[in-house]
C-alpha positions as CSV (number, residue, x, y, z in Angstrom):
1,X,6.4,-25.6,-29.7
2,X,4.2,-28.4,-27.8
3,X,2.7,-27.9,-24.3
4,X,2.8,-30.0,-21.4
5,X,-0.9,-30.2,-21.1
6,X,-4.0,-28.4,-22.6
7,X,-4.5,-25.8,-19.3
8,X,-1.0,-24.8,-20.1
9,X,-2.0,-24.4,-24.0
10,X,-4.8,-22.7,-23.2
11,X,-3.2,-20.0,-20.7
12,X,0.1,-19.3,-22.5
13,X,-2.2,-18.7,-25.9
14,X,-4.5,-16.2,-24.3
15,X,-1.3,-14.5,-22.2
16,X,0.3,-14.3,-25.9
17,X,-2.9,-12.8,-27.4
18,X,-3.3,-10.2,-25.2
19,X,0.7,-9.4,-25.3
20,X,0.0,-9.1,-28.9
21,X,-2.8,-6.3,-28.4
22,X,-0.6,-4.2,-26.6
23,X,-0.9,-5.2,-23.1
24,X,2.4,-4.5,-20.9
25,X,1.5,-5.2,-17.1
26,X,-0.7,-7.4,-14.8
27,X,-1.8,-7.9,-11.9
28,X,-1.6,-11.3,-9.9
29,X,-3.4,-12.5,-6.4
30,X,-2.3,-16.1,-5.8
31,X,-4.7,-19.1,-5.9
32,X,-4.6,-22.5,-6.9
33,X,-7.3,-22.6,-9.4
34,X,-5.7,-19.9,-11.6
35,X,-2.3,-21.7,-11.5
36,X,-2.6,-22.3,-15.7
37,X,-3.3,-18.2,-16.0
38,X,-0.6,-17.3,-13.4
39,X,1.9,-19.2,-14.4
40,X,1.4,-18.0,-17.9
41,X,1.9,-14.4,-17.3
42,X,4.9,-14.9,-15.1
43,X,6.7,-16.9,-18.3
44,X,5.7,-13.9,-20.4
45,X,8.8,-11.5,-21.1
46,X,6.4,-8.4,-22.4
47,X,4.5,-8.1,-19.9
48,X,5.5,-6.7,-16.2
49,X,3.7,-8.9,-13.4
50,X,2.8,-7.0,-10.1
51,X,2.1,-9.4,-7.5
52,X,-0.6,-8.7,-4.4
53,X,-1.5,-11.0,-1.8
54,X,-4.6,-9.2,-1.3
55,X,-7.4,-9.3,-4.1
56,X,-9.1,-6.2,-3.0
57,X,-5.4,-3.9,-3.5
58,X,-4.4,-6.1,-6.5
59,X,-7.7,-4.7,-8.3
60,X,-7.6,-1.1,-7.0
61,X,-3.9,-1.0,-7.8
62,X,-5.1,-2.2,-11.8
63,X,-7.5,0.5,-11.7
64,X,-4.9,3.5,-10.6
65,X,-2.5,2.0,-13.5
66,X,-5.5,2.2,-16.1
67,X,-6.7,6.0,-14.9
68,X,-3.1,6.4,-15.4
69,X,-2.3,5.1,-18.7
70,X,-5.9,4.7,-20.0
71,X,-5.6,0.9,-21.0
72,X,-6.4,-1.9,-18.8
73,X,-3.8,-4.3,-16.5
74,X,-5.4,-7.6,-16.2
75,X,-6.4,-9.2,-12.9
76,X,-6.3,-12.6,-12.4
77,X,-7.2,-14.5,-9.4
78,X,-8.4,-17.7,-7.8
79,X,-12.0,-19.0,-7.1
80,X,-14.1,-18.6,-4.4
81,X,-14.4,-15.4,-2.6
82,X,-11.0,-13.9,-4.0
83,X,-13.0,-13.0,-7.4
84,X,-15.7,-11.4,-4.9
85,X,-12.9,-9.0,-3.4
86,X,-12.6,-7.3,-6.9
87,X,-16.2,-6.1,-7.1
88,X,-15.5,-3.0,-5.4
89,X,-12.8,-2.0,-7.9
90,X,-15.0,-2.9,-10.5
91,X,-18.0,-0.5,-9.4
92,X,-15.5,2.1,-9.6
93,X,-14.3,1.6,-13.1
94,X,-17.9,0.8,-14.2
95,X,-19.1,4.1,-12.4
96,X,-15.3,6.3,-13.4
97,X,-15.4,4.7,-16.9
98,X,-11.9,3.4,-16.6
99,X,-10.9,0.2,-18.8
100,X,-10.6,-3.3,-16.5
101,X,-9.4,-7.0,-17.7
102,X,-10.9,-9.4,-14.8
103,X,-10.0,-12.7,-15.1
104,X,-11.3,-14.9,-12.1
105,X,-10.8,-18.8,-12.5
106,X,-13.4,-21.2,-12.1
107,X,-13.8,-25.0,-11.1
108,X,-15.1,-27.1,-14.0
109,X,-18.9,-27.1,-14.9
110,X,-19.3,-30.4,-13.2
111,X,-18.5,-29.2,-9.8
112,X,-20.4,-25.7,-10.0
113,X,-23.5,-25.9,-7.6
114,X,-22.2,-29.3,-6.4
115,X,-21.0,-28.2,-2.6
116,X,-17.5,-28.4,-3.9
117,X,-14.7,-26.6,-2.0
118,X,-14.0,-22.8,-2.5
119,X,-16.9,-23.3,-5.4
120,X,-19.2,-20.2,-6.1
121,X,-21.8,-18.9,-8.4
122,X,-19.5,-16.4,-10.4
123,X,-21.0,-16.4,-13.6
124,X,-22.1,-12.7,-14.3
125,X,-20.8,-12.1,-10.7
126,X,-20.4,-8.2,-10.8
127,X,-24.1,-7.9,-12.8
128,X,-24.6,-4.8,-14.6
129,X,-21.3,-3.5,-13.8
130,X,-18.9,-4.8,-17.0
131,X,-19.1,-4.2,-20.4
132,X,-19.5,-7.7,-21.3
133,X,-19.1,-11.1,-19.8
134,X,-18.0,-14.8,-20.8
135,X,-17.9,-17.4,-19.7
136,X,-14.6,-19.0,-21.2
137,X,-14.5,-22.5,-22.9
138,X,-13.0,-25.5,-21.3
139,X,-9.5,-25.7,-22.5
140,X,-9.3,-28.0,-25.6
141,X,-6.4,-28.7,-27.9
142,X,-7.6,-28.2,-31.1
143,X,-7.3,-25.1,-33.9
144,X,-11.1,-23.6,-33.6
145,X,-10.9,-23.6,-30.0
146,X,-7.3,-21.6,-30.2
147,X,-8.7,-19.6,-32.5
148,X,-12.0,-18.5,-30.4
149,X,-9.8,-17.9,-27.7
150,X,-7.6,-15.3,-29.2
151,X,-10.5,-14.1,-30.2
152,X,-12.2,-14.0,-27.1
153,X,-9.0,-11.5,-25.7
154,X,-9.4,-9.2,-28.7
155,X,-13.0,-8.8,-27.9
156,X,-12.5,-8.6,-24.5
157,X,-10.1,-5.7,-25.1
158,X,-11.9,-3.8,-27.6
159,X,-14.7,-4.0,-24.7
160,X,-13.0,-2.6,-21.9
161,X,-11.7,0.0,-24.4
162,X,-14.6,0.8,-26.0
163,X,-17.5,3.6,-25.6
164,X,-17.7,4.1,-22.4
165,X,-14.4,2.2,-21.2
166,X,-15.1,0.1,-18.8
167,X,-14.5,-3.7,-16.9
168,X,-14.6,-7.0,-18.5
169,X,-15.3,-10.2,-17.0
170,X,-13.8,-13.4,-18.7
171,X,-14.5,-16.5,-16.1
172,X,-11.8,-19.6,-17.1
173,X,-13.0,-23.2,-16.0
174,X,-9.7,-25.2,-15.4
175,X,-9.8,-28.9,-14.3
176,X,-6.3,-30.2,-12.9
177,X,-3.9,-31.0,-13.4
178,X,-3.3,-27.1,-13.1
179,X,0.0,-27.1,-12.8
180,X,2.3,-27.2,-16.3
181,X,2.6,-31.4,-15.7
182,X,2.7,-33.1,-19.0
183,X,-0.1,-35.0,-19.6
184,X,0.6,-38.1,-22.5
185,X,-1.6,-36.8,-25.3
186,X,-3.1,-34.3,-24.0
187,X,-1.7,-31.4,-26.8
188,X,-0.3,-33.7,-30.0
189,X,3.0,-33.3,-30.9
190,X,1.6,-31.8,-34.3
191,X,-0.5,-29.5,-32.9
192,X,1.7,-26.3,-34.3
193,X,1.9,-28.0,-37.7
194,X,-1.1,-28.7,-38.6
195,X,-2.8,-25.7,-36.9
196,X,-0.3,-22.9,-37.3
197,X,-2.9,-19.4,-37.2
198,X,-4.3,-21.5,-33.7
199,X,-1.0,-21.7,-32.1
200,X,1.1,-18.8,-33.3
201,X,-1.8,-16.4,-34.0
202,X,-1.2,-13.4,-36.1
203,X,1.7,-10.5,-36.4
204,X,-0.1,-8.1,-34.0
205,X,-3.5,-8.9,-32.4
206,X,-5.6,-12.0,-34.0
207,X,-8.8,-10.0,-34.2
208,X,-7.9,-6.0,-34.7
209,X,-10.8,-4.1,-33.0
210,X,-11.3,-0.6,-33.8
211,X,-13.4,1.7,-31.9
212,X,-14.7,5.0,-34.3
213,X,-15.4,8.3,-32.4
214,X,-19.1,9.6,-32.4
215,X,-19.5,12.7,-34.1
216,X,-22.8,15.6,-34.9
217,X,-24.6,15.6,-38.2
218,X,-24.1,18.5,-40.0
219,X,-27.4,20.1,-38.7
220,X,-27.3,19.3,-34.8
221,X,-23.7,20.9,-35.4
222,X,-24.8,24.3,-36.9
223,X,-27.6,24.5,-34.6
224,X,-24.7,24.2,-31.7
225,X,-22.8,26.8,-33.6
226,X,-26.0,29.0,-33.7
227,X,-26.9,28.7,-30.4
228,X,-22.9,29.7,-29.0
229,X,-22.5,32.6,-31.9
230,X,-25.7,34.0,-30.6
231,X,-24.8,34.3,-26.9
232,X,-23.7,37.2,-25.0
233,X,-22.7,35.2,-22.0
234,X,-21.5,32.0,-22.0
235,X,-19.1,29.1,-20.1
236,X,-17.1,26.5,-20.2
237,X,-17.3,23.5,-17.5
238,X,-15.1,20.9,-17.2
239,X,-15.9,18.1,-14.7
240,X,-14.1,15.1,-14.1
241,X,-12.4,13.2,-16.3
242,X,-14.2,9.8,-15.6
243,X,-15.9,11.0,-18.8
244,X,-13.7,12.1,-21.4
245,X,-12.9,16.0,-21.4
246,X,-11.3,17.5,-24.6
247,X,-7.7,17.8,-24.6
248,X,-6.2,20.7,-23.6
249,X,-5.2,22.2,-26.9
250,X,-9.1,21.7,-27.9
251,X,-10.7,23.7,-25.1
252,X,-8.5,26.4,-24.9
253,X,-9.2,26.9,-28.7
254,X,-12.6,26.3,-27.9
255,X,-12.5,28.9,-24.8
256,X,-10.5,32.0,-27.1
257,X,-13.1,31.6,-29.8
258,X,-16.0,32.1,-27.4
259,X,-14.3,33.9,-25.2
260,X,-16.6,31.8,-22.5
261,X,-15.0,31.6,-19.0
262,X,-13.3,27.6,-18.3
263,X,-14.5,26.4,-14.8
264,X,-12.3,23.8,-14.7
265,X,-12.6,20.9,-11.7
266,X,-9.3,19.7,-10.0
267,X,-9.6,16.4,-11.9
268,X,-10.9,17.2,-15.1
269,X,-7.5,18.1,-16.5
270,X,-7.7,21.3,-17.3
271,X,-7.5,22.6,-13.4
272,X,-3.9,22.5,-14.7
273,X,-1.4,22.9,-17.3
274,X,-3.4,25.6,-19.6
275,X,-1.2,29.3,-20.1
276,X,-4.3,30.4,-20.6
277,X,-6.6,31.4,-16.9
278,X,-8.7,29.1,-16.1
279,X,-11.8,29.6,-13.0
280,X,-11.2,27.2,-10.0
281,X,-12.4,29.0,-7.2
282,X,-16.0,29.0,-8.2
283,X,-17.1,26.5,-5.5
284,X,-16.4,30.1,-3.1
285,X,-18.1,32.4,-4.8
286,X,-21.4,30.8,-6.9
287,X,-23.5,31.1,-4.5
288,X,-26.7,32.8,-4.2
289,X,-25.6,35.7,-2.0
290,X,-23.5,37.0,-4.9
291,X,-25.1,35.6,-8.1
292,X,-28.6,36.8,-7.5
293,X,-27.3,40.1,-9.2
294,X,-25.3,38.2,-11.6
295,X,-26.8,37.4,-15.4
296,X,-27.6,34.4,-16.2
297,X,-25.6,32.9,-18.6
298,X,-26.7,31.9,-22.3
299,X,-24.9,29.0,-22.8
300,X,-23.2,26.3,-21.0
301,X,-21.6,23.3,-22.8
302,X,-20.4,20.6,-20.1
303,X,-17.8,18.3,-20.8
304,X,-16.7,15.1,-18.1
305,X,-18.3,13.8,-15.1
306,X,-20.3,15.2,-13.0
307,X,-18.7,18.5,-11.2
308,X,-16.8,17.5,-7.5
309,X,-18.7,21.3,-6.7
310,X,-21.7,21.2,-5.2
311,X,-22.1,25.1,-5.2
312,X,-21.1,24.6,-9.1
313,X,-23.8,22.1,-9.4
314,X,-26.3,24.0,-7.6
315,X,-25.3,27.0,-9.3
316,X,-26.0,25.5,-12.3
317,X,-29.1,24.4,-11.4
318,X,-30.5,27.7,-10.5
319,X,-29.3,29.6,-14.0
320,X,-31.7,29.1,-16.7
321,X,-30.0,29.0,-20.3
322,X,-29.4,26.3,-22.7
323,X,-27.1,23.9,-21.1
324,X,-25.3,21.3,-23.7
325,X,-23.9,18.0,-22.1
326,X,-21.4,16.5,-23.9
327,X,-21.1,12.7,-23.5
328,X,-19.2,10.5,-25.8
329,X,-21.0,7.4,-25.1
330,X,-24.8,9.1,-24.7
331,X,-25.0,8.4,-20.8
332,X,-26.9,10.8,-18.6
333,X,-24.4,12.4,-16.0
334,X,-26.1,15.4,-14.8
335,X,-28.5,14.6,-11.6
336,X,-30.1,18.1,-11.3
337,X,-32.0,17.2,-14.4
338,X,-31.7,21.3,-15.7
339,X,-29.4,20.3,-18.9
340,X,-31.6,21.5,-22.3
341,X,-29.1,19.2,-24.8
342,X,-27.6,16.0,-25.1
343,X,-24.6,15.8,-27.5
344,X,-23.6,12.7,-28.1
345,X,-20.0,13.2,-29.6
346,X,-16.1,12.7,-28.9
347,X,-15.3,16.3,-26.5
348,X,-12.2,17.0,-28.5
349,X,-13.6,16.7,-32.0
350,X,-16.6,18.5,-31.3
351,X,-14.6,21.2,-29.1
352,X,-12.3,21.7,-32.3
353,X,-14.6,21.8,-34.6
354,X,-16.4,24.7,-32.7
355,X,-13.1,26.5,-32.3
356,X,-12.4,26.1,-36.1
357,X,-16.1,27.4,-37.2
358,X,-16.5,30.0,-34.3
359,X,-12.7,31.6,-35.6
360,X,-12.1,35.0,-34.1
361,X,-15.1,36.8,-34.7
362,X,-16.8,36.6,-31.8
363,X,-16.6,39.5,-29.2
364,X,-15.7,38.8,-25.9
365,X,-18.4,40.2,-23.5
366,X,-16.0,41.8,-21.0
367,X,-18.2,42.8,-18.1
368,X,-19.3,38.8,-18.5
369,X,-15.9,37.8,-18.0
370,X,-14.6,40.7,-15.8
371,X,-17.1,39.2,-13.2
372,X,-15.6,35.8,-12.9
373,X,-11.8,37.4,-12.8
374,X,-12.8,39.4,-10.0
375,X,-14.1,36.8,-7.7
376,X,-11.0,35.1,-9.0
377,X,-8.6,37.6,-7.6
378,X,-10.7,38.2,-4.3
379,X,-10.8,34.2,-3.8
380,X,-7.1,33.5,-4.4
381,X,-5.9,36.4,-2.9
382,X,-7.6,35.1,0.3
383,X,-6.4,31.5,0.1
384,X,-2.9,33.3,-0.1
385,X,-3.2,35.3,2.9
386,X,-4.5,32.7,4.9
387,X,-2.0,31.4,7.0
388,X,-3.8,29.4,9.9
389,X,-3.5,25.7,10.2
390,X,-6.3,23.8,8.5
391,X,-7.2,21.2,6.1
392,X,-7.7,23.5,3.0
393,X,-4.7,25.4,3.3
394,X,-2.7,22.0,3.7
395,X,-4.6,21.0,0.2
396,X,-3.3,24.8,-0.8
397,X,0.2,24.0,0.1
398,X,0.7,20.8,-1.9
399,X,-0.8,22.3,-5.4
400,X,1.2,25.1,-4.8
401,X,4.6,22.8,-4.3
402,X,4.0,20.2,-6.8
403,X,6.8,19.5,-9.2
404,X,6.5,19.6,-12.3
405,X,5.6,17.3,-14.1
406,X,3.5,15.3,-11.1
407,X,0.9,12.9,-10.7
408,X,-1.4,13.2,-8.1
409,X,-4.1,11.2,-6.5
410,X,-6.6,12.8,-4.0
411,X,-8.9,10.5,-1.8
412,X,-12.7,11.2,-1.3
413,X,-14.5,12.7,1.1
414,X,-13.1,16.6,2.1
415,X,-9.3,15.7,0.6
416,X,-11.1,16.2,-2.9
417,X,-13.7,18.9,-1.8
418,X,-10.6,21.1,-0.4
419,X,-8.6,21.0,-3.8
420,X,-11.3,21.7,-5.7
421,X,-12.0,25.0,-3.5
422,X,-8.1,25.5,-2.5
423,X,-6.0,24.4,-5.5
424,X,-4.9,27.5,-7.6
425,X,-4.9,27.2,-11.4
426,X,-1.5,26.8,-12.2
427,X,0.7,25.9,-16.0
428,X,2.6,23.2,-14.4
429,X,1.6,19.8,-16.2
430,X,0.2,18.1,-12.8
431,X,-2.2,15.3,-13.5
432,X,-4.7,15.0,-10.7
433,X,-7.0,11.8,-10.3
434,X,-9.2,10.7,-8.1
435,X,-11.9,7.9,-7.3
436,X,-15.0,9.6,-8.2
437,X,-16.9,6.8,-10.2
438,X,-18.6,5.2,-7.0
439,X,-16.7,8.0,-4.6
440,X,-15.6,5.5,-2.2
441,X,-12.2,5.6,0.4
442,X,-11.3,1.9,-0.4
443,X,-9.0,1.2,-2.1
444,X,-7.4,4.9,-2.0
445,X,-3.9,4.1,-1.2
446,X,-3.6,0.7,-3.8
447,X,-5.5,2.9,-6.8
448,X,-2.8,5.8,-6.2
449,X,0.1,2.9,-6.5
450,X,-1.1,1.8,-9.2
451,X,-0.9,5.1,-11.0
452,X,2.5,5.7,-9.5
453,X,3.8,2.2,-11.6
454,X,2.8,3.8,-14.4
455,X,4.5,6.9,-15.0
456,X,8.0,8.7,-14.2
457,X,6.4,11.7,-12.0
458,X,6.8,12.2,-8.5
459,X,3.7,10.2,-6.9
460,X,1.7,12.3,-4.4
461,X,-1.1,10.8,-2.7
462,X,-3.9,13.4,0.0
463,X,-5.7,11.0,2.0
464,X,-7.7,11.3,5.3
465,X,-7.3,9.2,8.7
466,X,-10.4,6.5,7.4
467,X,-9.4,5.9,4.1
468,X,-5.5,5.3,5.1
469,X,-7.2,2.9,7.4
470,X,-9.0,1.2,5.2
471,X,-6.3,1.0,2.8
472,X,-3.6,0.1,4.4
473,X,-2.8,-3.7,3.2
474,X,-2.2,-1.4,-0.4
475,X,1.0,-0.3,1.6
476,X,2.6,-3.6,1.0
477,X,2.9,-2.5,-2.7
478,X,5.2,0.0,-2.4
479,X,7.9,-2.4,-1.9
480,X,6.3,-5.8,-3.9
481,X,5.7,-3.5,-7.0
482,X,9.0,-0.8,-6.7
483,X,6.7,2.2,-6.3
484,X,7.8,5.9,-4.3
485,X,5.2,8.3,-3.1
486,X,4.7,11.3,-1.1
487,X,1.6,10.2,0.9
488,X,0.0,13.2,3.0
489,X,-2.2,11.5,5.9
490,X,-4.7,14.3,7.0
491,X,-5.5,13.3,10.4
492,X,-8.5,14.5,12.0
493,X,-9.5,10.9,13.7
494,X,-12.9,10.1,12.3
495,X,-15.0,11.2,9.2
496,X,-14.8,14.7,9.3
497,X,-17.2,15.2,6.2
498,X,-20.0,14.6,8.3
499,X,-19.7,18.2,9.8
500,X,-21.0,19.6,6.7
501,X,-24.4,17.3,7.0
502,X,-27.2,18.7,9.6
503,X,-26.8,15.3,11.5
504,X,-23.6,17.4,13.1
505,X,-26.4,18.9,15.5
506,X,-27.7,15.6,16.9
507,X,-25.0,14.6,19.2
508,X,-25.4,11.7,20.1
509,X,-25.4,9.8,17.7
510,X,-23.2,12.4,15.5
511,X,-19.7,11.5,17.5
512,X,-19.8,7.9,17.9
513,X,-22.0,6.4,14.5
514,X,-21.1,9.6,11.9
515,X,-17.4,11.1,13.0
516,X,-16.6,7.9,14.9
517,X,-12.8,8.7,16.5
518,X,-10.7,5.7,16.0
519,X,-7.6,7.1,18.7
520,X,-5.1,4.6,15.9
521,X,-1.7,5.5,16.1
522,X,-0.3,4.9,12.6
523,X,3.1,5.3,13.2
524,X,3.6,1.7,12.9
525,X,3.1,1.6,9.8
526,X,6.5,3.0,8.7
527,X,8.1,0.0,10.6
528,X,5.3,-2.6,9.0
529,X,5.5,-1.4,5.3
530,X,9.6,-0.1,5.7
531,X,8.4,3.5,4.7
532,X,9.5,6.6,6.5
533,X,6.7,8.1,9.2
534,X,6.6,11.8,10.4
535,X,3.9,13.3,12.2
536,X,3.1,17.4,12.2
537,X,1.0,19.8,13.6
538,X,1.7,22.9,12.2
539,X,1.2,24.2,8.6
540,X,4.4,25.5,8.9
541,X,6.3,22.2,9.6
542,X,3.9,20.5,7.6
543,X,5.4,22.5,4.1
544,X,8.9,21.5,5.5
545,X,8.5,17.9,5.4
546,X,6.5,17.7,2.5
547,X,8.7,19.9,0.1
548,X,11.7,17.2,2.2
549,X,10.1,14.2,0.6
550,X,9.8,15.7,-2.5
551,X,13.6,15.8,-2.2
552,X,14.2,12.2,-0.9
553,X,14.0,8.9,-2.4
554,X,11.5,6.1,-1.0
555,X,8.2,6.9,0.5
556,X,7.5,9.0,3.4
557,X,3.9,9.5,5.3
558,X,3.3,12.9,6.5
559,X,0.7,12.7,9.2
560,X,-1.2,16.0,9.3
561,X,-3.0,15.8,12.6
562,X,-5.9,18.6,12.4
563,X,-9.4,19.1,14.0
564,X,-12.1,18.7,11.9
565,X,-14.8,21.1,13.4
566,X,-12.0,23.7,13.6
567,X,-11.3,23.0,10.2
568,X,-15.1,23.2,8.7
569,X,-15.7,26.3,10.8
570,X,-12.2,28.1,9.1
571,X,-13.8,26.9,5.8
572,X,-17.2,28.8,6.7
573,X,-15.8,32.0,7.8
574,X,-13.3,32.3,4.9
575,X,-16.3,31.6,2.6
576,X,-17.9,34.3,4.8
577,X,-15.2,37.1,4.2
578,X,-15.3,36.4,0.1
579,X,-19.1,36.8,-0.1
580,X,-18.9,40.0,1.8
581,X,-16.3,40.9,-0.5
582,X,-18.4,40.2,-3.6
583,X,-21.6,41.0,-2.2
584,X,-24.0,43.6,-4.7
């Protein structure tokens, strides 16, 4: 096969490489510079091409698909300020450990720092935040460079993929002609000949990169053993799953050998699908006005990210025993600075492994455990009762009437903080994700599209008022990419978190620079984006046209509108009630 020109060469080689390593979808903003990459990946029959016009929802839409599917969906996109529009997707899977492919294309060396048109500094433009950058050779017909640059997209793979996953920034140069133009000389006709490992690469990837799991020595394992055999009261906690948690088959092996109560965040994994019970209404109930009584507990092995819980954070903050982190990659993710152990080790090996050595002997401390199932019981049975129209019990209602299987994704701010405190435990497989690397409401809408594209489930997405604001070009995806969802807009115009800060008493400024009402009228959205709009107010007709769309083909936005304060103050007295309930 010969190529019109070497920028064609070059593109369609490292398109085929990273076809080769596995790589099925992309994501493409239009620009002139990338024309090589852009045009490569559209000729490309194994991989599916998603096209946004907007650089910012192109890379939050990768980043949904990769929490999804846990492998990256390069980004490609012009120079200039388009590449710059990715940097907040890329915070988020640098902070949320999720694998990213960016791609940005570059003018030539020559022109760099020159006052050349659409011409920025974009070597090592996102800093710390990738896993490794590289600046890409200048496109050259000849075997070595070929070969480099398969190379180069096996490495880059095995980055993003690696321990911690994470984004990787390759930078391409291209001079023009950037269209596929031949060019008289430019690739010989015996290229493919006389360099047939350049041009054709290997069967499978060029460069095979294998990432090993990290695993205890003998003696830090035994003295883990030691340390869970010898405790009376123990638990389980499973934060998010920006770090890796064990699979689910692991910790509930892990949790019958102990016998340790699972506190399980909404989007660590574990929240849902066990048959085993499973805590999740500790963010009620661990609080000092019931624990004070309480014993502390022995041990506490953490597995994933951080816990969405404050009241879980602060309660283990408070509890002195030997807590063991678990963290595959070594990082420090625990901010209260109280965890006794590091263990640097895969959470499913390590969980098994304890499971296996533990067996069945240990006793389960049944007053330990009898504790946490009674505040269990008191907590859900209150959630159930509760029947008035605010934003936890909406949060309620959709884990409740998920399908299942589902996927859903939950926007930050109080949509994640209510179905941590409000979503029951339940068998159904229901994977819940969320944006908690960097916590931010860009990008909500695109990153939950994203993980819609990848997957058969029913697509629900929570979001508030702000973030659907912020969001909204990510709309145009439903229809450019073929994606359905169920999106719940939770209207309670402005930033209703901020009722839960002590800035809530200084009013002014609170309304107008911390909830600042917007008074938009989204309902011209369903005309913009061709997506069907219904507005509620009741919880009531709220659980009608939600458990309608889950029915209906397309997308429909159910607009939820609530009142914050009303809202915060129903969370407060419903807290209220379970303490007294649970009180010594």
């Amino acid at each position: 096969m010969t190529h019109p020109n070497r920028n064609t060469q070059w593109a369609e080689t490292f398109v085929d490489e990273l076809a080769a390593s596995g790589v099925d979808a992309v994501c493409l903003a239009p620009g002139s510079r990338s024309t090589p990459l852009t045009v490569a990946f559209a000729r490309c029959d194994d991989i599916e091409v998603f096209s946004h016009l907007d650089e910012r929802s192109a890379a939050f839409f990768a980043l949904g698909r990769a929490k999804r599917t846990g492998k990256p969906t390069p980004l490609v996109c012009t120079s200039g300020t388009a590449a710059a529009n990715f940097h907040p997707a890329v915070i988020e899977a640098d902070r949320a450990r999720v694998p990213m492919l960016v791609c940005t294309a570059d003018r030539p060396p020559e022109l760099r720092d020159s006052g050349a048109n659409q011409t920025v500094d974009q070597e090592k433009l996102y800093g710390s935040a990738v896993r490794w950058y590289a600046d890409v050779a200048e496109p050259e017909a000849t075997g070595r460079k070929l070969r480099y640059l398969r190379t180069t997209a096996a490495r880059a793979l095995g980055s993003a993929t690696g321990t911690p996953p994470g984004p990787v920034h390759l930078n391409f140069p291209f001079r023009k002609p950037l269209e596929p133009v031949e060019v008289e000389g430019d690739v010989p006709e015996s290229f493919a000949a006389e360099n047939p490992l350049a041009a054709r690469g290997r069967d499978g990837p060029f460069v095979s990169v294998s990432n090993g799991v990290p695993e205890l020595d003998s003696a830090a394992f035994s003295r883990v053993v030691d340390a869970v055999t010898d405790a009376e009261r123990g638990l389980l906690v499973a934060g998010p799953a920006d770090a890796p948690t064990p699979e689910r088959s692991a910790l509930a092996a892990l949790a019958d050998a102990t016998g340790f109560p699972v506190l399980a965040d909404p989007l660590s994994g574990h929240r849902f699908g066990h048959d085993r019970p499973i805590v999740g209404g500790y963010d009620s109930y661990l609080v000092p006005d019931v624990t004070e009584e309480w014993p502390d507990p022995d041990v506490v092995i953490r597995f994933g990210a951080s816990s969405t819980s404050k009241t879980l954070r602060q309660y283990l903050e408070r509890v002195e025993s030997r807590q063991f982190v678990v963290d595959s990659a070594g990082g420090w993710r625990e901010a209260s600075f109280t965890a006794t152990d590091l263990l640097v080790a895969d959470p499913t090996r390590l969980a098994r492994r304890l499971a296996d050595e533990i067996g069945s002997e240990k006793a389960e401390n049944e007053t330990w455990a009898a504790r946490f199932e009674r505040a269990e019981s008191e907590h859900w049975s209150l959630v159930a009762d509760a029947e008035e129209h605010f934003e936890g019990n909406l949060l309620a209602s959709v884990a409740r009437r998920l399908p299942d299987p589902a996927t859903v994704f939950v926007s930050n701010s109080m949509p994640v903080r209510d179905l941590d405190r409000f979503a029951a435990p339940r068998s159904a497989d229901v994977t819940v994700l969320g944006n908690r690397g960097a916590s931010g409401i860009d990008g909500i809408i695109s990153s939950a599209l994203g993980a819609g594209s990848a997957t058969d489930d029913p697509l629900v997405l929570v979001t508030g008022d702000l973030a659907y604001y912020h969001d909204m070009n990510g709309l145009l995806a439903l229809d450019r990419c073929g994606v359905d969802a169920t999106i719940v807009e939770i209207n309670n115009d402005g930033g209703g978190i901020f009722h839960m800060l002590p800035i809530e008493s200084f009013d002014p400024p609170f309304t107008g620079q911390f909830r600042t009402p917007h008074g938009l009228d989204y309902e011209a959205t369903g005309d913009l984006y061709g997506l069907d709009f219904e507005r509620v107010e009741t919880l009531s007709a709220f659980r009608d046209a939600f458990s309608n769309s889950l029915d209906s083909s397309g997308t429909q936005v159910i607009e939820v509108r609530t009142t914050a304060e009303t809202s915060h103050r129903f969370r407060e007295g419903l807290q209220d009630r379970l303490v007294d309930e649970l009180r010594p």
